[in-house]
C-alpha positions in Angstrom: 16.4 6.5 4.5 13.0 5.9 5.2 11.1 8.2 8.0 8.1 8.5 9.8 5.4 10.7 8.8 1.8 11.7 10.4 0.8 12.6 7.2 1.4 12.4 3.3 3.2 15.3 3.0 5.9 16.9 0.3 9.2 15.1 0.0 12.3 16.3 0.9 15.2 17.6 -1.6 17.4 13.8 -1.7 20.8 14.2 -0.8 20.4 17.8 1.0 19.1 16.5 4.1 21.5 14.7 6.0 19.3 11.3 6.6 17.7 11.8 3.6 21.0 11.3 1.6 20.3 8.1 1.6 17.5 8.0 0.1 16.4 5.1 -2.2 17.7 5.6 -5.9 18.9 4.3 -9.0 21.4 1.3 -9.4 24.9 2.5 -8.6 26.9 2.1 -11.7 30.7 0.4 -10.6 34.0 1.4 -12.0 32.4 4.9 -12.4 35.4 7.1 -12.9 34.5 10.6 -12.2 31.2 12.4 -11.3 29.1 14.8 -13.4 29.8 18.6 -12.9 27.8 19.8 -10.2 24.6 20.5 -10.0 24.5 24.5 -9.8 21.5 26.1 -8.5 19.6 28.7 -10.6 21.2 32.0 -11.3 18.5 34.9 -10.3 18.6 38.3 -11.4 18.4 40.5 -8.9 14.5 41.8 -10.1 13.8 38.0 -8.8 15.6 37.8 -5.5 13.7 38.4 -2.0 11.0 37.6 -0.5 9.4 35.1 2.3 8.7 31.4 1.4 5.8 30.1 3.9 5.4 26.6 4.6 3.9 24.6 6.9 4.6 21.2 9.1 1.3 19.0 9.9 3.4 18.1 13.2 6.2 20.0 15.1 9.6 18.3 14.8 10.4 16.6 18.0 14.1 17.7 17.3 15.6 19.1 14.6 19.3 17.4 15.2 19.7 16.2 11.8 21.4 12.6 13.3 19.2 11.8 15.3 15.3 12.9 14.2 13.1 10.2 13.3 10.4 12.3 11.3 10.1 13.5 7.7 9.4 17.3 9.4 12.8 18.1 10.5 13.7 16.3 7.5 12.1 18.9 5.6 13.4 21.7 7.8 16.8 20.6 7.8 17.0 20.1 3.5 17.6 23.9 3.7 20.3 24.1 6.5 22.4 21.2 5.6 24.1 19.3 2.5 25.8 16.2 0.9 28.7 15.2 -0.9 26.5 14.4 -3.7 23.2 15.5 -4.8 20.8 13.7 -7.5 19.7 15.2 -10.8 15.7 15.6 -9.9 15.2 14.5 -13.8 18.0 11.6 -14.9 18.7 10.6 -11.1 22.2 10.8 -11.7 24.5 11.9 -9.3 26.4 15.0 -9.4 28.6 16.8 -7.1 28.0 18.6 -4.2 30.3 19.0 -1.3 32.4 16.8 -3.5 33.1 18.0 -6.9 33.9 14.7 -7.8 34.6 11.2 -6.9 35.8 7.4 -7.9 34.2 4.5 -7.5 36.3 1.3 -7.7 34.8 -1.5 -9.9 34.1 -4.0 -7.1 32.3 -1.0 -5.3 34.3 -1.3 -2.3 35.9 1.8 -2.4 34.4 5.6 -2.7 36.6 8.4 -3.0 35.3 12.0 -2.5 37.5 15.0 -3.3 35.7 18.2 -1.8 35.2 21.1 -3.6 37.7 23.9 -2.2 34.9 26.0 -2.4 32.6 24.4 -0.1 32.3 26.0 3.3 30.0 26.1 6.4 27.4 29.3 7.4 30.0 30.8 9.9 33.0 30.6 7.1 34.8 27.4 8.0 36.1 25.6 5.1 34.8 21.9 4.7 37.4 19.6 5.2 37.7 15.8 5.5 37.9 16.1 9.4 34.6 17.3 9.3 33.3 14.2 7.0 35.4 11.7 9.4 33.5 13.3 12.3 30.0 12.6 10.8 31.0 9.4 10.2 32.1 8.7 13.2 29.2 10.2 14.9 26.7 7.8 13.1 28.5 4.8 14.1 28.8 5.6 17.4 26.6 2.8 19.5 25.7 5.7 21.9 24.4 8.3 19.7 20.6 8.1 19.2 20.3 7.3 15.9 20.5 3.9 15.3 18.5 3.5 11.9 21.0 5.6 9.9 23.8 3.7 11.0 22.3 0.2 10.1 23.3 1.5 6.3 26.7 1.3 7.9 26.9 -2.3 8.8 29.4 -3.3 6.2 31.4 -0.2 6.0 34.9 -1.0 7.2 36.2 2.4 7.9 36.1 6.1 6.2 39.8 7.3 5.9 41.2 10.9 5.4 43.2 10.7 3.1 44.5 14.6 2.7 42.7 18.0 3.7 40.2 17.5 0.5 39.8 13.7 0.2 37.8 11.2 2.3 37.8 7.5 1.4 34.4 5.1 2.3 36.3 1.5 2.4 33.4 -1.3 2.5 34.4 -4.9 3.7 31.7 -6.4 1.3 29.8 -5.6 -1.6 26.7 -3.5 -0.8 24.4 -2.2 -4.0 24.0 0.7 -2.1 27.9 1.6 -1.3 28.1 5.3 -3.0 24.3 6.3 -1.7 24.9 5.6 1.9 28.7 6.9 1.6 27.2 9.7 0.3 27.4 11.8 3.8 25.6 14.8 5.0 28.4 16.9 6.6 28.2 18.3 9.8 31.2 20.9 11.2 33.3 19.1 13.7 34.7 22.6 15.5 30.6 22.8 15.9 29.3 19.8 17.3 32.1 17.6 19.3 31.3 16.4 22.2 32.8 14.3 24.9 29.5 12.7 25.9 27.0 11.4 23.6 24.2 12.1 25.6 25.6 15.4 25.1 25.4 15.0 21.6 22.1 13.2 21.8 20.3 16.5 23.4 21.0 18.9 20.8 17.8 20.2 19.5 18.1 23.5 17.6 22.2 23.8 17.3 22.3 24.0 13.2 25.2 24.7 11.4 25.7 23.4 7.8 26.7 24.5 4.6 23.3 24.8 3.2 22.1 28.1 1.6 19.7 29.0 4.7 20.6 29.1 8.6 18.3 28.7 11.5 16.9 32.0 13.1 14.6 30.6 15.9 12.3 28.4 17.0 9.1 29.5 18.8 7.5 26.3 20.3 3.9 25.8 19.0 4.1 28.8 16.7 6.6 28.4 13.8 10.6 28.2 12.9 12.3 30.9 10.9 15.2 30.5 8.3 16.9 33.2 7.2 19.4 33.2 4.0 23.2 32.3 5.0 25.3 35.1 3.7 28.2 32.7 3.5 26.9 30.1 1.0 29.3 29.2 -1.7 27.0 28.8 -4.3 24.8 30.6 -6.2 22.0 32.2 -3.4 18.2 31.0 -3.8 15.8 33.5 -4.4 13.8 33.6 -0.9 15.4 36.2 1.9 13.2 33.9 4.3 11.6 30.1 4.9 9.3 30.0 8.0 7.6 26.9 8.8 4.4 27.4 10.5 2.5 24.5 12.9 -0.6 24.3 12.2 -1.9 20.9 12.7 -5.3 20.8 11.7 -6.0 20.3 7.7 -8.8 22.3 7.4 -7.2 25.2 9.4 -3.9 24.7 7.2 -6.3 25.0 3.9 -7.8 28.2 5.4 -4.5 29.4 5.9 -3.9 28.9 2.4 -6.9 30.3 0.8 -6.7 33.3 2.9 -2.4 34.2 1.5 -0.4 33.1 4.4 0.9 29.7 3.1 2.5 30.0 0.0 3.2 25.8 -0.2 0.8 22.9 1.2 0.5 19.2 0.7 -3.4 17.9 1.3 -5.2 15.0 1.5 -7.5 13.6 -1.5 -10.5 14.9 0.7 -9.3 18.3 0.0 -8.3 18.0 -3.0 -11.1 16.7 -4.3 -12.9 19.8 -2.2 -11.2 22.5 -4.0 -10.8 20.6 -7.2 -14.1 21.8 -7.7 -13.8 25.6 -6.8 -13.4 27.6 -9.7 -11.9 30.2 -7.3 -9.3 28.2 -6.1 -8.4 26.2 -9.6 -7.8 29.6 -11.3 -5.3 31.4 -8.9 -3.5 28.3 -7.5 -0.9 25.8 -9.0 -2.8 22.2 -8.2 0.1 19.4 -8.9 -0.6 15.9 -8.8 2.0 13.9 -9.1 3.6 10.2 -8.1 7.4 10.1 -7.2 10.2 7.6 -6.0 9.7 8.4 -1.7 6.7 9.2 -1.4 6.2 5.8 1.1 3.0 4.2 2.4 0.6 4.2 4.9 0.7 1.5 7.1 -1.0 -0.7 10.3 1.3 -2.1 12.3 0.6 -4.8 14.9 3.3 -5.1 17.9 4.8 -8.2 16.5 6.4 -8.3 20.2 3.3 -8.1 22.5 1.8 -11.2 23.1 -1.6 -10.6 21.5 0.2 -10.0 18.0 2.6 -12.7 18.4 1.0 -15.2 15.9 1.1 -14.1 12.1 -2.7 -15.8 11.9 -4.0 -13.0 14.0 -2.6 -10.4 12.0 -3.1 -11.9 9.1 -6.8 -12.1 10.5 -7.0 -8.6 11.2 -5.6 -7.7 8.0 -8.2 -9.3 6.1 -11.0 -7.1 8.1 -9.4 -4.1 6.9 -11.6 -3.5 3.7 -8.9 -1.8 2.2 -10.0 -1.0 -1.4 -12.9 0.7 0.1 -11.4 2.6 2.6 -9.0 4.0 -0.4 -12.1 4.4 -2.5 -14.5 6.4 -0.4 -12.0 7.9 2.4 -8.9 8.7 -0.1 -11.3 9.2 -3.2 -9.0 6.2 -5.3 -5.9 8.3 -5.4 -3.6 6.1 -4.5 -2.4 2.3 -5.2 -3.1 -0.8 -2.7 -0.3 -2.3 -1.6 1.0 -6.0 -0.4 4.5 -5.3 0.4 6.9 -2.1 1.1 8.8 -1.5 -2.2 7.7 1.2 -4.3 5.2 -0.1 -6.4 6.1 1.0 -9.6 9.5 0.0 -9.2 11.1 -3.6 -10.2 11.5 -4.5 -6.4 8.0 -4.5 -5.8 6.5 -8.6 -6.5 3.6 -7.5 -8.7 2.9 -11.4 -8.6 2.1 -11.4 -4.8 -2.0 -11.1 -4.5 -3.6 -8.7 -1.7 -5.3 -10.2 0.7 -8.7 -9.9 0.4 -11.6 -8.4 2.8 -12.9 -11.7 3.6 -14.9 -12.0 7.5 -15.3 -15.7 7.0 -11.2 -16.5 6.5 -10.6 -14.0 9.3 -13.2 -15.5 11.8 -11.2 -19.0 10.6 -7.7 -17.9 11.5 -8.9 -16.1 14.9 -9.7 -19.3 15.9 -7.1 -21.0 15.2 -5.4 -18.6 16.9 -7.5 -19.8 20.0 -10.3 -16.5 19.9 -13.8 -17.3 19.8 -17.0 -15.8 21.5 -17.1 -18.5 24.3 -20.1 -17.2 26.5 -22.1 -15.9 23.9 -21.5 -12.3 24.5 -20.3 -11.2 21.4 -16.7 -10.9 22.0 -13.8 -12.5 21.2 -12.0 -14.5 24.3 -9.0 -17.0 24.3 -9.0 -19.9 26.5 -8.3 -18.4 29.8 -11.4 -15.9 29.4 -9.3 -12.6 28.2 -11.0 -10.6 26.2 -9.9 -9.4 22.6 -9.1 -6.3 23.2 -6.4 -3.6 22.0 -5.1 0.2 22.2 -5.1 1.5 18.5 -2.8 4.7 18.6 -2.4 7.5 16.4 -1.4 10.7 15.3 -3.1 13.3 16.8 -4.9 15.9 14.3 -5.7 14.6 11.3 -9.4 14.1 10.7 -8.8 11.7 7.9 -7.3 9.1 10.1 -9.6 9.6 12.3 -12.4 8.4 10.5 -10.5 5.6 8.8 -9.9 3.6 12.3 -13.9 4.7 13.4 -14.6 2.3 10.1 -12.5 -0.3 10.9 -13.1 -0.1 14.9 -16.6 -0.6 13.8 -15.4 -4.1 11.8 -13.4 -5.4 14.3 -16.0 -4.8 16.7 -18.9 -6.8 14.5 -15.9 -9.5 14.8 -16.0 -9.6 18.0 -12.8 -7.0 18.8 -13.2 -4.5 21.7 -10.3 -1.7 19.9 -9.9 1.3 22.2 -8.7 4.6 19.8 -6.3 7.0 21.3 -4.7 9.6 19.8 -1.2 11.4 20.9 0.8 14.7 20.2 3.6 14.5 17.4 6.4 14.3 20.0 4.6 11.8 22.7 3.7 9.4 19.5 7.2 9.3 18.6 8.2 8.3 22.1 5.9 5.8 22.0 7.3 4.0 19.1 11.0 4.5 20.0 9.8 2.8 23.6 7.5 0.1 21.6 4.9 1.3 23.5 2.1 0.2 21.3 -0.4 -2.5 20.6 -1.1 -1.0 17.1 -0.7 2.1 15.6 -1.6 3.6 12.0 1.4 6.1 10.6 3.0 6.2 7.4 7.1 5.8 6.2 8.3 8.3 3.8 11.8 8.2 2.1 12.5 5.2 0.7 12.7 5.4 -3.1 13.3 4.2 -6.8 15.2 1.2 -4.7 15.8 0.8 -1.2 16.9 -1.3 1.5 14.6 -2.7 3.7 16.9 -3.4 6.2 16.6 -0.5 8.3 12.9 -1.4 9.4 12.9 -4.9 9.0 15.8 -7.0 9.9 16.0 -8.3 13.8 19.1 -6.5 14.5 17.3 -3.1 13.8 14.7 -4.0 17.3 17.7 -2.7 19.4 18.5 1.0 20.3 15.6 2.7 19.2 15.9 1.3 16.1 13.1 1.7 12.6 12.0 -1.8 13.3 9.6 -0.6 16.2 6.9 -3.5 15.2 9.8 -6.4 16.5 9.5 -8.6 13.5 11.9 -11.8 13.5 12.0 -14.1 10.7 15.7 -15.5 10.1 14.7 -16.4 6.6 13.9 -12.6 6.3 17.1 -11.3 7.9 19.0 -14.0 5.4 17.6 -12.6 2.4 18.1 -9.1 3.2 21.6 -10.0 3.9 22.4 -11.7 0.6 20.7 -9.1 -1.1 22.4 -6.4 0.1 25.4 -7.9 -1.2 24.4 -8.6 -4.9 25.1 -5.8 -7.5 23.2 -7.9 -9.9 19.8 -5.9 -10.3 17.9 -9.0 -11.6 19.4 -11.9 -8.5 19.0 -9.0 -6.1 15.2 -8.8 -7.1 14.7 -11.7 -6.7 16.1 -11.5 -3.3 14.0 -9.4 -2.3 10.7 -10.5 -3.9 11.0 -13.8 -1.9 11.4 -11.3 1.3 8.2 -9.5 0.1 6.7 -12.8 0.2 7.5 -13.3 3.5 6.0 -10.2 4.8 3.0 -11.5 2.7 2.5 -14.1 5.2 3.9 -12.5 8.2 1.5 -9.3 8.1 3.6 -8.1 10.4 2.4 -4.8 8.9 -1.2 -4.3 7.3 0.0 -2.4 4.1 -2.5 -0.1 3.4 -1.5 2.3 -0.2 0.9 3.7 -1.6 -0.9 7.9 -2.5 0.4 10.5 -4.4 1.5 14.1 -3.8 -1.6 16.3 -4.2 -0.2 20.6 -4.2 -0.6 23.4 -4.2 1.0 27.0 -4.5 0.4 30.4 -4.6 0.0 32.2 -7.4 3.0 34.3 -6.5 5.4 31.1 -6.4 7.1 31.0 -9.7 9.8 28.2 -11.2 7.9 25.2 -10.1 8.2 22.3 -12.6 7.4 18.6 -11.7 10.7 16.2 -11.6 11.2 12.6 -11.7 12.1 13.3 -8.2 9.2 16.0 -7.5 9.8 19.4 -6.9 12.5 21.3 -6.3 12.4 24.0 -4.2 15.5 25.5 -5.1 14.4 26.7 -8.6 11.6 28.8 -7.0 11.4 32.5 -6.8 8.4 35.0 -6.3 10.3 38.7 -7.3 11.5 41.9 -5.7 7.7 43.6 -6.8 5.8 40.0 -5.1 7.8 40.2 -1.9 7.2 44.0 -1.5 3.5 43.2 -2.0 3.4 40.2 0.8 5.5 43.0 3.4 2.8 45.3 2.8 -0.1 43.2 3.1 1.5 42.0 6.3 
């Protein structure tokens, strides 16, 4: 599932998270009989056990309830805590047991079957059982918990049955392509988190109890949260003793903390990488990975399709064509990085590679604002509609990143030669997310990450997904739009469903109900003391990382 981030940041591990098991992947294959063997982690000797992983988060969570968070941050936080019934090889994309140690899909892909592992059990020793996956289930679909983008995955799911102790089956009333990935559950314990009133439910912030091999120590607001191994996991144990996740939110003071040993992991933007690309220093002790991946999302502008001003798709397609965005990706994001006219994954057969970008052109958009009825009237040099209002907007965003920043100073100044007063302001992770989840916005600039190899849009862009809090915060409404997505969802041909959905990307094409900005890549990098990284298909994996018993000593003492 696709989720907001502030930032271009690392992605999360796909089906450990329990949002992100529904991540975007490859074609489900139907009348599958049995699933691979699971994926076992790596088996360390003991010489490579211990230690303290330290990461960072750009923003701080604004919960870390693994239903209802909106942000890739608690995603990333909660990939360690909690786990599927599947997971995804990082290198064929397969899918391999988990929770499940196997499972049957019937050859209409109506029906999953997941038969959990005995072995599986929760961080305070509670078996798994398929109570616990009926209660997850249950809790996703229920109107009045707060987390209506996941359960839009569910609209076509009939019912999840128990079937014994051990077995769970997803029963769909319709074809869905996507039928295995989004029955592919996160499991939560139900002795844990039942409740009698959602709201209830819905204020859980820090209550974390999975079957992941970490468990949550604390969390020190503003400062940093603290994982600590869980001495119950029923697999093999990662290396690490310890995952803390500091805040810092400032790049240049994340990078510092870097360079100076107390981060061992950080994502950065091509400014910086570009910056320490070119220390000798820095390219001979760290790992610098560069690397493209299915989920790694896009930036994005998004005009308030339901505010009056952004109501007609001239207008924004007016204000997309004063974005100049090859050279904002040129000389603010130093070309790494892919511009974009739609929200597939560009390298991926969803994407319309036959759909042009819209060009910067000031002439076409000084056209289109007038026919949207804006012209400079009295000769002042701004923009007013018939009735005398001025053209002017709030443009919000992100708090703390510099980058950003500078990127809407360039295009403030472009809308402003057009004529358009736009007034910058910038919020805190947590009030920014309000904000959207309220629709609070004229225009904001974020980004989505999740998504994948191939997704479903549905989740931020069909009409039905404006209610409850839902991912489609912009309000777009095109019944064509909501009728493709529909019939695609349905078709388990790969080819008909593409062109499904490159007929939708066409639509967004015209609608600009979003001003796609780029697709980036993932630009890393680790300590010297981080050992096991490889580059996947899927990224990295943080589970085949280890630093060693002499390393870990080392960082305790310099500490």
């Amino acid at each position: 599932m696709p989720r907001h981030t502030a930032r271009a940041g690392p992605g999360t591990r796909a089906a450990a998270s329990l949002q992100a098991a529904i991540l975007g992947g490859v074609l489900v294959v139907l009348g599958l009989a049995a699933a691979a063997s699971a994926a076992e982690p790596p088996r360390f000797t003991p010489e490579q056990m211990g230690g303290t992983l330290r990461r960072n988060l750009s923003a701080e969570p604004q919960t870390l309830n693994p239903l209802t968070a909106k942000d890739v941050y608690a995603g990333i936080v909660n990939d360690y805590l909690f786990e599927a019934l599947l997971d995804r090889d990082f290198d064929t994309l397969e899918w391999r047991g988990l929770l499940a140690d196997r499972f049957e899909v019937s050859p209409d892909g109506k029906i999953i079957t997941f038969h959990l592992d005995p072995r599986a059990k929760f961080s305070d020793g509670t078996p798994v059982t398929a109570d616990d996956v009926l209660f997850t289930y249950q809790t996703i679909i229920n109107p009045e918990i707060d987390c209506r983008a996941y359960a839009s995955y569910f609209e076509d799911c009939q019912t999840c049955e128990k079937i014994d102790e051990r077995t769970v089956r997803f029963v769909w009333k319709k074809a869905y392509f996507k039928s295995l990935e989004t029955s592919n559950l996160g499991v939560l314990p139900r002795h844990v988190y039942q409740f009698s009133d959602p709201k209830q439910f819905n204020d859980l912030s820090d209550k974390l109890v999975g079957t992941g091999p970490y468990t949550f120590q604390e969390w020190k607001t503003g400062q940093q949260i603290v994982l600590v191994r869980n001495p119950a996991y029923w697999r093999p144990p990662p290396a690490f003793d310890r995952v803390t996740f500091r805040f810092i939110l400032e790049e240049q003071a994340e990078v510092q903390s870097l360079l100076a040993g107390d981060l061992d992991d950080l994502a950065v933007s091509p400014e910086w990488w570009v910056k320490l690309k070119a220390r000798p220093d820095v390219t001979a002790k760290y790992q610098m990975l560069r690397y493209s991946a299915p989920g790694g999302g896009y930036r994005y502008i998004a005009w308030n399709n339901a505010r009056p001003l952004f109501a007609d798709k001239r207008l924004r397609r007016a204000m997309t064509q004063l974005v100049w965005r090859q050279q904002l990706l040129k000389y603010m994001q130093y070309d790494i990085g892919t511009v974009i006219s739609g929200p597939f994954w560009v390298k991926g057969r969803q994407y319309d590679q036959a759909v042009p970008l819209w060009p910067h052109d000031r002439a076409a958009a000084r056209r289109l604002l007038k026919e949207a009825g804006w012209e400079d009237l009295n000769g002042d040099g701004w923009l007013e509609n018939t009735e005398g209002k001025r053209f002017e907007f709030e443009f919000s965003v992100p708090a703390g990143n510099q980058v950003i920043r500078d990127m809407v100073r360039v295009m403030g100044e472009e809308f402003r030669r057009a004529g358009i007063d736009m007034h910058v302001r910038a919020y805190e992770w947590s009030v920014f997310v309000t904000k959207l989840d309220n629709r609070d916005y004229d225009s904001i600039m974020l980004g989505w990450a999740g998504g994948g190899v191939e997704e479903d849009p549905f989740q931020i862009w069909h009409s039905s997904q404006r209610a409850d809090r839902g991912s489609n915060h912009v309000g777009f409404v095109n019944p064509e739009a909501d009728r493709l997505m529909e019939e695609a969802r349905a078709t388990l041909d790969e080819k008909k469903r593409n062109d499904l959905f490159h007929r939708f990307h066409r639509i967004l094409h015209e609608d600009q109900p979003y001003t796609f900005m780029w697709q980036g890549e993932t630009l890393r990098l680790l300590a010297p003391r981080i050992k096991g990284v490889q580059v996947h298909a899927l990224g990295l994996d943080w589970r085949e990382w280890w630093m060693g018993r002499d390393e870990a000593k080392r960082g305790e003492a310099a500490s």
